[in-house]
C-alpha positions in Angstrom: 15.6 24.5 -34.8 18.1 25.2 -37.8 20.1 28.3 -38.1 22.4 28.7 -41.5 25.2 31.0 -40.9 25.7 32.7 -44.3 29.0 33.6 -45.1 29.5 31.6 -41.9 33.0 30.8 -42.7 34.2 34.6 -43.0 36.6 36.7 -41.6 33.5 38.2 -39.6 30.9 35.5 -39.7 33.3 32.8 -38.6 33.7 34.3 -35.3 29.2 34.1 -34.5 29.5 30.6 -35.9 32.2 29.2 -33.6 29.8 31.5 -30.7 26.7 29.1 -32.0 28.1 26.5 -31.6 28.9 27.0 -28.4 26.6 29.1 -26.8 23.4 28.1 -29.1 20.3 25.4 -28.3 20.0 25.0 -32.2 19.6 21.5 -33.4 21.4 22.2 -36.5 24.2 25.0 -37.3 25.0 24.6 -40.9 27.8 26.8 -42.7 26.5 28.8 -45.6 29.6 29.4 -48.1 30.8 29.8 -51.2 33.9 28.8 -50.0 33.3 25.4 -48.9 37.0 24.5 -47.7 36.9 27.3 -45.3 33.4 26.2 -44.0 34.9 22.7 -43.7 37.5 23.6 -42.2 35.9 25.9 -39.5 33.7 23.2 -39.2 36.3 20.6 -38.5 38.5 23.0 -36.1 34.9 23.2 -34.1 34.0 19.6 -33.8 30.6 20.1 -32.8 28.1 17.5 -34.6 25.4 20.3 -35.1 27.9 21.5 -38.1 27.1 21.1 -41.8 28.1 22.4 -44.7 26.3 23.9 -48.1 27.5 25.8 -50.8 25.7 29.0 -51.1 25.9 30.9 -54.5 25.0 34.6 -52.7 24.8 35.9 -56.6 22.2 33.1 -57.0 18.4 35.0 -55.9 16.5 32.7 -56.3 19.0 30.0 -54.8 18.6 31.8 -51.5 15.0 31.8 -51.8 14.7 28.1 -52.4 17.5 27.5 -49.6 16.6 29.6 -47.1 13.1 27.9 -46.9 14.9 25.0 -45.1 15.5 27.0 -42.3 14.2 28.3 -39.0 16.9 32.0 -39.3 19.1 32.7 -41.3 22.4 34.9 -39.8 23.9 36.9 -42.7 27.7 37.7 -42.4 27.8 38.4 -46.2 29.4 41.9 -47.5 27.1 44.4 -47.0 26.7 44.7 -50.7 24.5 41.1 -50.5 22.5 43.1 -47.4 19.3 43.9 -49.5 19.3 40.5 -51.3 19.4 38.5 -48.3 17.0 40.7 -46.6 14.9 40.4 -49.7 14.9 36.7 -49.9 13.9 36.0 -46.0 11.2 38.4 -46.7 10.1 36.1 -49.4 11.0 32.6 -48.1 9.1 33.7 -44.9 12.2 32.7 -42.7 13.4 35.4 -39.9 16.8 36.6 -40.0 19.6 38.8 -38.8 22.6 40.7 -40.7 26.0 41.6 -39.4 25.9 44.6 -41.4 23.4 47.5 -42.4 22.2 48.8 -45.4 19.2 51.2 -45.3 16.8 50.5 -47.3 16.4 47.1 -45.1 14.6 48.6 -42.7 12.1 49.0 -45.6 11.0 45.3 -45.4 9.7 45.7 -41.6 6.5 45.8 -42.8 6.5 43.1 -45.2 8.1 40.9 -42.6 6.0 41.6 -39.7 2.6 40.4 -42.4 4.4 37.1 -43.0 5.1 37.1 -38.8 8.8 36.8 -38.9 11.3 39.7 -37.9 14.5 40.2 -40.2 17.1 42.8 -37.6 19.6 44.0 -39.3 23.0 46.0 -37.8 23.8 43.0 -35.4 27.1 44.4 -35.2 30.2 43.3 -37.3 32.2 42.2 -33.9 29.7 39.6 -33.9 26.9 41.6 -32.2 28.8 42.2 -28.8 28.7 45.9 -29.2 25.5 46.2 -29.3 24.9 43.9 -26.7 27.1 46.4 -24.7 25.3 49.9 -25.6 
């Protein structure tokens, strides 16, 4: 399986990639960033072979459609203010996914998700997900 960890090089994503990497079955972990130094360099300080990199243009819609169709999840560490976009664009590319963050009106694709049988959960928890692990 194939994961892409969006915004996977950032100050909150960064720590849930280095975690799939380490923890994770995946096949492939590949880092998702505009900032492709960064990812590179997270990738690099990791060392594990299941890292790639892509440049991901998050302003890009239909980009995220067309990439996220390559994948088995997609893990969104974005801002929250790409929340509804990346939710959106699972939705659409039929790909399941997860988000760091929370913005309402992503609970309003449950329905869309569930007829294309994938899931799409956001409010994993900005700390990567350990708090809500713990409640």
């Amino acid at each position: 399986m194939k994961i892409l960890s969006l915004g996977g090089a950032g100050a909150v994503c960064q720590h849930a990639t280095r975690d799939l990497a380490e923890f994770s079955d995946f096949d492939q972990i590949v880092i998702g960033d505009y900032n492709v130094a960064a990812a590179e360099q997270l990738a690099a300080d990791i060392g594990d072979p299941r890292l790639s990199v892509l440049k991901v243009d998050a302003n890009d819609y239909e980009g995220l459609v067309r990439v996220f169709r390559d994948y088995d999840v997609i893990l969104n560490g974005l801002p929250w203010k790409y929340d509804l976009a990346v939710t959106q664009a699972c939705v659409e590319a039929g790909v399941s996914g997860l988000d760091v963050s929370t913005e309402e009106s992503q609970w309003d694709y449950d329905v869309a998700a569930k007829g294309k049988d994938i899931v799409f959960i956001p409010g994993v928890g900005a700390t990567p997900g350990i708090t809500n692990a713990m409640a």
